[in-house]
C-alpha positions in Angstrom: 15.4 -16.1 -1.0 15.4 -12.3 -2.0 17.6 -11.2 -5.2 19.9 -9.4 -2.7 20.6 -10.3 0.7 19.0 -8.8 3.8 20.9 -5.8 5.5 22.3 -7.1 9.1 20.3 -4.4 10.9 22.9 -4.5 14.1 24.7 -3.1 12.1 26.2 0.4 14.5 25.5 2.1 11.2 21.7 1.2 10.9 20.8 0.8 14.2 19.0 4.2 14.8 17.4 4.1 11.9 16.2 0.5 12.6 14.8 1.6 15.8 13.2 4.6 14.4 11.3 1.9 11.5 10.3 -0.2 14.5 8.7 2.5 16.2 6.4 3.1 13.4 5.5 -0.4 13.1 2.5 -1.7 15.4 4.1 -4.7 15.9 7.2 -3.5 17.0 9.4 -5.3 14.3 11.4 -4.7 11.5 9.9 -6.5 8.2 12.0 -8.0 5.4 11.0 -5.2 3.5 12.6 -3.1 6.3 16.0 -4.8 6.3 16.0 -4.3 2.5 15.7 -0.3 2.6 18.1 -0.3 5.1 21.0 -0.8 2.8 20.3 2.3 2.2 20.0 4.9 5.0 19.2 7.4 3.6 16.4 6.1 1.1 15.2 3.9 4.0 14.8 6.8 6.1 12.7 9.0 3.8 10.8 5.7 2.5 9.6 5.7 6.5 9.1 9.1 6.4 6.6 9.2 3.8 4.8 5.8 4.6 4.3 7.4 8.4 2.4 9.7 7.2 0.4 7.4 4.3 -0.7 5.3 7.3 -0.7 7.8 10.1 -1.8 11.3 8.8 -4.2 11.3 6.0 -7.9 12.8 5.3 -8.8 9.8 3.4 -10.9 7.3 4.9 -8.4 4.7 6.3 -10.7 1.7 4.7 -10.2 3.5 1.5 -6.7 3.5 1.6 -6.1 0.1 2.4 -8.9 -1.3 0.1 -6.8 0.7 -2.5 -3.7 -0.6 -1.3 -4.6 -4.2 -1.6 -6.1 -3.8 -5.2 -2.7 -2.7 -5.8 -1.0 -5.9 -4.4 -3.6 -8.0 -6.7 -2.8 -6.4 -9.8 0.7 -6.3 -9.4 1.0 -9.9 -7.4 2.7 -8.7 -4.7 1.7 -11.1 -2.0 3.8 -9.9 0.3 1.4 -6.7 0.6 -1.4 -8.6 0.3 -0.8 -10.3 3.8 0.2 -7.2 5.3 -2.6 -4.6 4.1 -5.6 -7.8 3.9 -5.4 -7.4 7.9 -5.3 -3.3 7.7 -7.9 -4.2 5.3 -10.3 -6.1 7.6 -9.6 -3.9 10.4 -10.9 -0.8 9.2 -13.9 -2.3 8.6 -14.0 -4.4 5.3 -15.0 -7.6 4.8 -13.2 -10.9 3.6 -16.2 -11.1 1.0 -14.5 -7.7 -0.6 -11.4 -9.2 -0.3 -12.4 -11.9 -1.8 -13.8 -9.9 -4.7 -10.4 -8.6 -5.4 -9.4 -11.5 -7.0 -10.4 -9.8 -10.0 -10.3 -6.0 -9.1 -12.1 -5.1 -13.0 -15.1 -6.8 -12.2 -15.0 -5.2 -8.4 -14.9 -2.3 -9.9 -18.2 -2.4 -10.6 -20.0 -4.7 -8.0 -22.6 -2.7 -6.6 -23.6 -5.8 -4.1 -20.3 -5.8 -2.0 -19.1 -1.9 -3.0 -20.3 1.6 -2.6 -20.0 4.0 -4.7 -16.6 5.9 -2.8 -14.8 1.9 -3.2 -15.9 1.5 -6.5 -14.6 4.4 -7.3 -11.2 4.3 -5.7 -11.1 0.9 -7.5 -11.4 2.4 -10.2 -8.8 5.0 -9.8 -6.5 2.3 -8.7 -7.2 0.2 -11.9 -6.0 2.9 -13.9 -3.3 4.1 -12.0 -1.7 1.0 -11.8 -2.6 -0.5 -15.3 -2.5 2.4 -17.3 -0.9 5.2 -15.4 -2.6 8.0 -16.7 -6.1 8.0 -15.2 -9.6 8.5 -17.4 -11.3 12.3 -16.9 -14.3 11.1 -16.0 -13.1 8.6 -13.1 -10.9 11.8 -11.7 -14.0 13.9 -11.9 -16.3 11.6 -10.4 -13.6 10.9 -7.8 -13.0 14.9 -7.4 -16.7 14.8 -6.4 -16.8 12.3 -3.8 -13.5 12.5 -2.2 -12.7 16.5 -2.4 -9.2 17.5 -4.0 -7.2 17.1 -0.6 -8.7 13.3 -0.5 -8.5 12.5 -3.9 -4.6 14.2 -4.0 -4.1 11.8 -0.8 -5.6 8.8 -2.4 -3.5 9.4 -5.7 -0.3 9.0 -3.6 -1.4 6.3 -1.6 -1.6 4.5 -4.9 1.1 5.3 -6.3 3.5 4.8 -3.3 2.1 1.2 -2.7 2.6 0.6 -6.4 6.0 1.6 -5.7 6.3 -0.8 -2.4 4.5 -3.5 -4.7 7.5 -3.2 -7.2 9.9 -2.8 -5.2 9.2 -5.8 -3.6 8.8 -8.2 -6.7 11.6 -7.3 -8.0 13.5 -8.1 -5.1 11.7 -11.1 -4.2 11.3 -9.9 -0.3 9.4 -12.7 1.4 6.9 -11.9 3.6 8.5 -13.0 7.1 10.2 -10.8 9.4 11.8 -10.7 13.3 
């Protein structure tokens, strides 16, 4: 049971907006996490916003971003992003062995066997960002290389906006099930 009860989205005052969330959802449902934002309009609205276009209109790799995404939801035990991005995960092309391997994302950071060098270091970037916040020179410079500035810039908010979903959804205790 979350800290603070869903938002009735039949609400006439959400409804829009709920339909609007939908549409940007593949399956075509509102998730818990959905009927949370939506007791707030107007944060749920830019919240969609700004997720669209993590997911929709990015430079970076889309395997990247989710393998980023779900090194997030490990460090921060969010297992309610964990089964949503593991599946955005393996879709773009990763394999259960690398999720597997983010049971302990420190040590994937450096696994040469099931990462390349652009997932390590994205790993990497995501161990720091989350853990530490402020990221090490040398992992922005080596990341600067691979990525370009427009990736890397992309990358740096995808981690920072799923750390953001990650917390936001602990501290709430959203459960994972939806419509």
């Amino acid at each position: 049971m979350p800290n603070i009860e869903y938002c009735n989205v039949d609400d006439p005052e959400v409804a829009e907006l709920a339909a609007t969330i939908r549409k940007r959802r593949s399956s075509g449902k509102l998730l818990n996490l959905d009927r949370m934002l939506l007791h707030s309009p107007a944060f749920a609205r830019g919240w969609n916003e700004m997720f669209a276009a993590i997911r929709n209109q990015l430079q970076v790799p889309r395997h990247i971003n989710e393998l980023a995404i779900c090194a997030v939801a490990r460090l921060n035990n969010a297992d309610y992003e964990w089964i949503q991005h593991a599946p955005e995960f393996l879709a773009a092309n990763g394999t259960q062995a690398q999720l597997d391997a983010l049971d302990d994302v420190t040590a994937a950071c450096y696994d040469t066997a099931l990462f390349n060098e652009h997932e390590r270091v994205a790993l990497r970037l995501t161990l720091d960002m989350t853990r530490q916040v402020k990221v090490r020179k040398e992992i922005i410079e080596k990341a600067r290389v691979l990525f370009g500035e427009q990736q890397l810039v992309e990358l740096m908010g995808t981690i920072a906006g799923y750390n953001m979903v990650s917390r936001f959804l602990v501290v709430l205790d959203i459960d994972a099930a939806g419509e």
